[in-house]
C-alpha positions in Angstrom: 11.1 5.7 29.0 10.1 8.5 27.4 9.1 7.2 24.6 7.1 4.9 25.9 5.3 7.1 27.7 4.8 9.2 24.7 3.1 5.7 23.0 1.4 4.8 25.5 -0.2 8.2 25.9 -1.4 8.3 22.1 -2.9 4.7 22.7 -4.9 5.8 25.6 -6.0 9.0 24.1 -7.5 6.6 21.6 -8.8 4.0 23.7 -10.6 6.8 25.4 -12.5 8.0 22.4 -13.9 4.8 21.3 -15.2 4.8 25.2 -16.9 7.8 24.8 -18.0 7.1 20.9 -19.6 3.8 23.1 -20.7 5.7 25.5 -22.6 8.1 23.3 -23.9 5.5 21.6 -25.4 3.7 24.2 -26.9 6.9 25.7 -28.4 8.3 22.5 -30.1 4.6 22.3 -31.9 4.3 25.5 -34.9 3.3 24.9 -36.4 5.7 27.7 -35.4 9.1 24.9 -37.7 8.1 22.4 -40.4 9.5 24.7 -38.9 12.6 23.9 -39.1 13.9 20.2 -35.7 15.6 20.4 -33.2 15.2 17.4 -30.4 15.7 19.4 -30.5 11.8 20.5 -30.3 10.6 17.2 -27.5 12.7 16.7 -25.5 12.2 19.7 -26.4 7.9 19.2 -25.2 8.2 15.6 -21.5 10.7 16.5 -21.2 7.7 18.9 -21.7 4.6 16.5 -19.4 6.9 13.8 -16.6 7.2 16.8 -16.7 4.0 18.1 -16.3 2.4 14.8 -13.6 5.1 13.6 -11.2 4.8 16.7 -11.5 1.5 17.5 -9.9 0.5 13.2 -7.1 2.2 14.4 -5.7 -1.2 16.1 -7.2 -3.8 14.0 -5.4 -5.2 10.8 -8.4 -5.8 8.4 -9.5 -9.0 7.0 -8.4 -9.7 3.3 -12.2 -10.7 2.4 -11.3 -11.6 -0.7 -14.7 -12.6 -2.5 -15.2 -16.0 -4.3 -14.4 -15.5 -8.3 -16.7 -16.9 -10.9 -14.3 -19.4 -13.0 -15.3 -20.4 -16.7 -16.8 -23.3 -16.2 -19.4 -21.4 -14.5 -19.0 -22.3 -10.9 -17.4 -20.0 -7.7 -14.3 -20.6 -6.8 -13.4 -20.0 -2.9 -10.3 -17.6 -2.3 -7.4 -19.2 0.4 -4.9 -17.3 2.0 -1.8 -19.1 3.0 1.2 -18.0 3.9 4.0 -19.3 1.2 7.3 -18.0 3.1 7.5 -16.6 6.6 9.8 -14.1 8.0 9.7 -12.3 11.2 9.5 -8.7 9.3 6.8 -10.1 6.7 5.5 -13.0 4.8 5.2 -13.9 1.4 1.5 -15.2 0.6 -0.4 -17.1 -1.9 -3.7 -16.4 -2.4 -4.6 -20.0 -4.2 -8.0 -20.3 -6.1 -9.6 -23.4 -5.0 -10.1 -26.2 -8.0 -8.6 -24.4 -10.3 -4.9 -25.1 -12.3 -2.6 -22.5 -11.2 -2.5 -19.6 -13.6 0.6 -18.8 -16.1 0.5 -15.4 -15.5 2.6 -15.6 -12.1 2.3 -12.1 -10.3 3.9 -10.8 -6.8 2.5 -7.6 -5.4 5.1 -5.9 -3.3 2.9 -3.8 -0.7 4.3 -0.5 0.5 5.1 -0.6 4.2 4.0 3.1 5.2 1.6 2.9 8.0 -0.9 0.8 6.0 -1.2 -3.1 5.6 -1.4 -4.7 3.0 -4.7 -5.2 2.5 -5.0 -2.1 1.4 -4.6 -3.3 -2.1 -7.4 -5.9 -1.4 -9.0 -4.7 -4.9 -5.7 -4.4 -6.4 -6.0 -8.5 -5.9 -9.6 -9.0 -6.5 -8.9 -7.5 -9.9 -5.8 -9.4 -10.9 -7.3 -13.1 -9.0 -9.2 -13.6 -12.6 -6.4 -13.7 -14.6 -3.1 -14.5 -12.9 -1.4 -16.5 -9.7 -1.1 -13.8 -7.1 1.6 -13.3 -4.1 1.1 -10.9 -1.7 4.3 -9.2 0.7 2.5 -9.1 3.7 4.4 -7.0 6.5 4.1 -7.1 9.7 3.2 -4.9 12.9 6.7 -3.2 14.0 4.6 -3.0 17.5 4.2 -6.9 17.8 7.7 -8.0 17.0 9.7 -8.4 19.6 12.9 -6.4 19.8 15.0 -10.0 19.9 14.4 -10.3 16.4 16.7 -7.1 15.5 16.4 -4.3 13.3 15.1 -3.7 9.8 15.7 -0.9 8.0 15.7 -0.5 3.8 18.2 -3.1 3.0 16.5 -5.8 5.1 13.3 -5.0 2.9 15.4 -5.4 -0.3 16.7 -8.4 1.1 13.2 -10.0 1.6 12.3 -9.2 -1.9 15.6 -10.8 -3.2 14.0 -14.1 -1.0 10.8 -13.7 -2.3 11.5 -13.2 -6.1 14.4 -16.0 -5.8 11.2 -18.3 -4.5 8.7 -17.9 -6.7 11.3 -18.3 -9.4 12.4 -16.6 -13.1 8.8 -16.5 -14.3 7.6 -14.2 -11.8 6.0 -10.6 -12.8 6.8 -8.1 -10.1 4.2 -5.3 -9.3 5.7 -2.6 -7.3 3.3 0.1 -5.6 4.9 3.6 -4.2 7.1 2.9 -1.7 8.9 -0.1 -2.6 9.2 1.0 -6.0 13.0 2.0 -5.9 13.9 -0.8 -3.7 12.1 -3.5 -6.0 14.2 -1.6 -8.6 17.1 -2.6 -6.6 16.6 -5.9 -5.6 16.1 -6.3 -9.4 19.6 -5.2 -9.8 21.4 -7.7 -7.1 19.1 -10.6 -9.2 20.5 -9.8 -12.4 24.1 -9.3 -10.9 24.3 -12.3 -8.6 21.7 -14.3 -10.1 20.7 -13.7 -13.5 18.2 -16.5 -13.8 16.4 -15.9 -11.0 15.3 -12.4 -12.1 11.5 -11.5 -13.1 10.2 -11.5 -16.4 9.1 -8.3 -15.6 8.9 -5.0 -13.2 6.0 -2.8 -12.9 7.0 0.1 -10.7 3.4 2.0 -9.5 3.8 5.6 -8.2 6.9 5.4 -6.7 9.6 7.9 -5.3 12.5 6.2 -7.5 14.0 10.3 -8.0 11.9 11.7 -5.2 13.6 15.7 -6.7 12.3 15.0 -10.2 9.3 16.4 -9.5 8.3 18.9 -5.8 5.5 17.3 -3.5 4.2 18.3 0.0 6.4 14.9 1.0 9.6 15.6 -0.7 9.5 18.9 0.6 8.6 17.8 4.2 12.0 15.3 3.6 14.3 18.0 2.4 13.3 20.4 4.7 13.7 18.7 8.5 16.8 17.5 9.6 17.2 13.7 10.7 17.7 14.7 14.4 14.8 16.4 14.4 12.4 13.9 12.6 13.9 11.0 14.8 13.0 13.5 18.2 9.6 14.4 17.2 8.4 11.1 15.3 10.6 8.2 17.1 8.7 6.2 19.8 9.0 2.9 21.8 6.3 0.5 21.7 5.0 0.4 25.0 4.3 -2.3 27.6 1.2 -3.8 26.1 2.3 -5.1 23.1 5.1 -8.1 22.0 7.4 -5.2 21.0 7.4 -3.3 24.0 10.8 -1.7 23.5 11.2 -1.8 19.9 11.6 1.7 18.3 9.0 3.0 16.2 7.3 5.4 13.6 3.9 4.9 15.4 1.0 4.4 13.2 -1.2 6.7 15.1 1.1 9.5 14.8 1.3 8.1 10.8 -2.4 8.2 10.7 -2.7 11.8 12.4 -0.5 13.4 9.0 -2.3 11.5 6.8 -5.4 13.0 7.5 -3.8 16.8 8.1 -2.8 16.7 4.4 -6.5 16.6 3.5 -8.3 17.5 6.9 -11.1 19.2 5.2 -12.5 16.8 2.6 -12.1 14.1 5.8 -13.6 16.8 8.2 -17.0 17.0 5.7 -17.0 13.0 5.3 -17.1 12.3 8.9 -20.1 14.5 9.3 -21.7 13.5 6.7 -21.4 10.0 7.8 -23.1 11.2 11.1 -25.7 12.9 9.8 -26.5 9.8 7.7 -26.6 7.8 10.4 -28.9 9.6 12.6 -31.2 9.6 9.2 -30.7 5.7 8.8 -29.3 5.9 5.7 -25.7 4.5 6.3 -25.0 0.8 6.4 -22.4 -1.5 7.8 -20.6 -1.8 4.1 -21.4 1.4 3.0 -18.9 3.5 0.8 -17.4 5.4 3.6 -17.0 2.4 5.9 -15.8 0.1 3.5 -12.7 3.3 2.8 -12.3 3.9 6.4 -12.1 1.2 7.7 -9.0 0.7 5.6 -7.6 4.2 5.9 -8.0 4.2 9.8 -5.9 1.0 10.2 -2.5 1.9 10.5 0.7 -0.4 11.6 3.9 1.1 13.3 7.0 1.1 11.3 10.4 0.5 12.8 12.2 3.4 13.2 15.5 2.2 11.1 12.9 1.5 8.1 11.5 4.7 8.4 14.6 6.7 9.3 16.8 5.2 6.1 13.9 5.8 4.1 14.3 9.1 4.3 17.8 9.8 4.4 18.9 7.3 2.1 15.8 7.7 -0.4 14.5 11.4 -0.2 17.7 13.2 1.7 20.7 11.5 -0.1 18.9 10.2 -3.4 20.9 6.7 -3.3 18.1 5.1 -5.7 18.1 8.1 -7.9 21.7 8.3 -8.8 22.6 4.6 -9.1 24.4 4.9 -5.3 22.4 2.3 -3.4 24.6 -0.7 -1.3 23.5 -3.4 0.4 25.0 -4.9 3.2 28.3 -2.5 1.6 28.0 -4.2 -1.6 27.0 -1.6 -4.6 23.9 -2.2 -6.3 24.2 -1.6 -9.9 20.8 -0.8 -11.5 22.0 -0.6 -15.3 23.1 -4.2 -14.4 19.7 -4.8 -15.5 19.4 -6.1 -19.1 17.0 -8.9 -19.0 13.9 -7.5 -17.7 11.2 -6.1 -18.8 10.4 -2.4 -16.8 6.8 -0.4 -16.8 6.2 2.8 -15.4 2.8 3.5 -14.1 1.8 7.2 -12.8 -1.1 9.8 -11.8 -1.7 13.1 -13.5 -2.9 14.3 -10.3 -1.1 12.3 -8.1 0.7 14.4 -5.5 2.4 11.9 -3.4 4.3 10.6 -5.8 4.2 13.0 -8.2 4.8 12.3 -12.2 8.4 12.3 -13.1 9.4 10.8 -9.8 8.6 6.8 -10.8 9.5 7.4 -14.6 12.8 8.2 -13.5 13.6 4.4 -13.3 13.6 3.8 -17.3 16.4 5.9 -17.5 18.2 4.5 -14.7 18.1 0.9 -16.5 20.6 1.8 -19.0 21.3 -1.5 -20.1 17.2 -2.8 -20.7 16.3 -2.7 -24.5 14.5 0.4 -25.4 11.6 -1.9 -26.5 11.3 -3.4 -22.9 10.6 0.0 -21.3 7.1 0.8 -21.2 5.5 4.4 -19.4 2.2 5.4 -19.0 0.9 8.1 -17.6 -2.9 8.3 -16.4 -4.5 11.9 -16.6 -6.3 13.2 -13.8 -6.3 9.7 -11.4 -5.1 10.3 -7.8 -2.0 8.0 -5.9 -4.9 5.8 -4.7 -6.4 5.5 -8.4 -3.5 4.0 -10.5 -3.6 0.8 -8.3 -6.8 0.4 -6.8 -9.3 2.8 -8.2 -11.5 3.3 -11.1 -8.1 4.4 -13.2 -6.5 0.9 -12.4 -9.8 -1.1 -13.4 -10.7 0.9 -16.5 -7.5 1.8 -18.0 -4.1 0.5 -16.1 -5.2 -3.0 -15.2 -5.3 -4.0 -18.9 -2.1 -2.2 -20.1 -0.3 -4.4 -16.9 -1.7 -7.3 -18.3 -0.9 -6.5 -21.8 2.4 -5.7 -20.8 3.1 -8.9 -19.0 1.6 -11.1 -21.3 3.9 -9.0 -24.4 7.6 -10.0 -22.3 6.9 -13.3 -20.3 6.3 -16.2 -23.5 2.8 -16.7 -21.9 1.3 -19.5 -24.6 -0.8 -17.9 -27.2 -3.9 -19.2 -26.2 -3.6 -16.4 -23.5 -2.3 -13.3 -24.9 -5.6 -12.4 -26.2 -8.1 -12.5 -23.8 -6.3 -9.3 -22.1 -5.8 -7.4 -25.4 -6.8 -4.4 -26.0 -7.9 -2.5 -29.5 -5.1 -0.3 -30.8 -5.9 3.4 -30.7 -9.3 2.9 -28.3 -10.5 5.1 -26.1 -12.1 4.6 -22.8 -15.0 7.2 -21.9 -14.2 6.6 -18.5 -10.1 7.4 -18.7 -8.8 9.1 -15.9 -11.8 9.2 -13.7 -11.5 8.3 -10.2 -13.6 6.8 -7.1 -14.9 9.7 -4.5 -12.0 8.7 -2.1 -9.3 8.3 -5.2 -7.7 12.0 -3.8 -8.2 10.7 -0.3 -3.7 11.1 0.0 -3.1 7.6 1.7 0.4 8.1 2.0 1.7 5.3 0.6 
């Protein structure tokens, strides 16, 4: 009871301050204060349209809004989501390109599940929707799943991606992005020792903690400092009676939400105010810059407790990944059973979630993959959010994925080209970043 009092009291502190951001707002608007030449209206009607806005993300899973793409014979073509498999943890979708012949480059992005959806790699697919078949791991709300459905902790997430690989079939290039990173590793492994034909052609692993010691961050440290009775008694909820999951233990996204933006309060702080004080001028707009980032960043989904309690024991604590000890359901998973494959390495200079050395770790763990199928790249000074979603993923990484899939998965000639890039060039723009490429979404 507890700790759904303790939910329950975050969720109405919140609901309270989108009230008042309303409230503010509706006040600063009366028509009555323009009479009065005072600033202070503006400014108090503009804190309450910023408020409003900002507090009442925090419980909506964004739209995917993936824009029509321009196909080569000139006309648009319109973007469907549809679900492909679906699970009670998370579904597998397909986001299918309308009149046009599925593409051979065959590509499934597996989404972290950290406290943001999924759609925060909404440019991540808008990117790749040009040039390759996309799939999506879409995860679910712990809050709106009932507790009837049972747990799910790290191997239940490997397990999915075992389901999801074994569907799309052998031609399938896996994209991995932070989090998942060690466990699409893994589920790699079980592939290629249970079912060898069923593995991907290839495994891109994107900032991810695969050997969360090689290399110190704020997180790691955070993990090997606190005990797991004491992160389970400050951090552990139960979802409270408004929701389908009322019951179900959780990592609340709120509380998720409230470190995220503690790790870089004071570049958030000056954004926020800034936002305000463009607002009162009339110079912010519905899809500017910072609302089209927060209203991403502020939307944040609870994670059940098992998921987020083995991640850290079993991940950061006890380095299972890291020193080829991971089991699943008891049975060992054997990462240098991985011969077949194809692995990439992608990671930040300046990334300090994930820091470099920590995702790399994972070409020397596949001991038994051909030195010329291991590919690493390291992108000077882009954040975490960059190398997948930034201007270092558009400029510089997006072509060396393509290059790299198209190089290990017998894509037809006719293909290989388009992606190419010229030997030995440089891009002026390497290792620059959007304004909100440092903004530590902790995934």
């Amino acid at each position: 009871m507890k700790g759904i009092v303790s939910y329950d009291a975050m969720e109405t502190i919140r609901n309270t301050n989108e009230w008042l951001g309303a409230t503010a707002r509706a006040m600063g608007s009366y028509p009555a204060f323009a009479l009065v030449p005072n600033p202070a209206f503006h400014l108090l009607s503009a804190w309450g349209r910023v408020t409003e806005r900002s507090f009442s993300r925090m419980v909506m899973k964004p739209d995917w809004e993936i824009p029509s793409i321009v196909g080569e014979d000139g006309q648009d073509h319109i973007i469907y989501v549809e679900p492909e498999l679906k699970r009670p943890f998370g579904d597998l979708i397909h986001f299918r390109v309308a009149r046009r012949d599925p593409m051979p480059r065959k590509v499934l992005l597996v989404a972290p599940m950290s406290g943001h959806y999924a759609t925060l790699m909404r440019s991540t697919v808008i990117s790749l929707l040009p040039d390759c078949e996309v799939y999506v791991t879409d995860w679910h709300n712990a809050r709106d799943i009932p507790v009837s459905e049972g747990k799910f902790d790290i191997e239940d997430y490997t397990s999915y991606l075992v389901d999801f690989i074994k569907h799309l079939g052998p031609d399938t290039n896996v994209i991995a992005v932070c989090q998942p990173a060690p466990l699409a590793l893994a589920a790699t492994a079980i592939l290629a020792a249970e079912d060898p034909k069923a593995q991907p052609r290839t495994l891109t692993l994107i900032g991810g903690p695969v050997d969360p010691d090689a290399a110190a961050t704020e997180v790691t440290d955070f993990g090997n400092r606190i005990t797991m009775g004491e992160l389970e008694h400050l951090v552990i909820q139960s979802v409270g009676f408004k929701y389908r999951g009322a019951g179900r233990m959780v990592y609340p996204g709120l509380a998720q939400l409230g470190s995220f933006i503690a790790m870089n309060a004071e570049s958030h702080s000056r954004a926020f105010i800034n936002q305000i004080f463009a607002e009162a001028r009339g110079t912010a707009s519905d899809a500017d810059k910072h609302n089209k980032f927060y209203d991403e960043y502020l939307a944040v989904m609870d994670m059940t407790a098992e998921f987020y309690l083995s991640t850290v024991e079993r991940i950061f604590k006890n380095l299972e990944i890291a020193q080829n000890r991971f089991t699943v359901n008891g049975t060992p998973v054997d990462i240098s059973k991985i011969t077949d494959v194809a692995v990439m390495t992608v990671e930040g200079g300046n990334d300090d979630i994930s820091a470099p050395g920590q995702c790399v770790a994972a070409l020397d763990l596949c001991s038994g993959v051909p030195a010329d199928k291991k590919v690493q790249h390291l992108e000077p000074g882009a954040g975490h959010y960059g190398i997948f979603a930034g201007k270092s993923w558009r400029l510089n990484i997006r072509p060396l994925v393509l290059d790299f899939i198209d190089e290990n998965a017998a894509l037809p000639d006719s293909i290989k080209p388009k992606r190419r890039r010229k030997e030995g060039a440089k891009n002026p723009d390497c290792g620059s970043v959007d304004t909100m490429d440092d903004g530590k979404i902790a995934v």
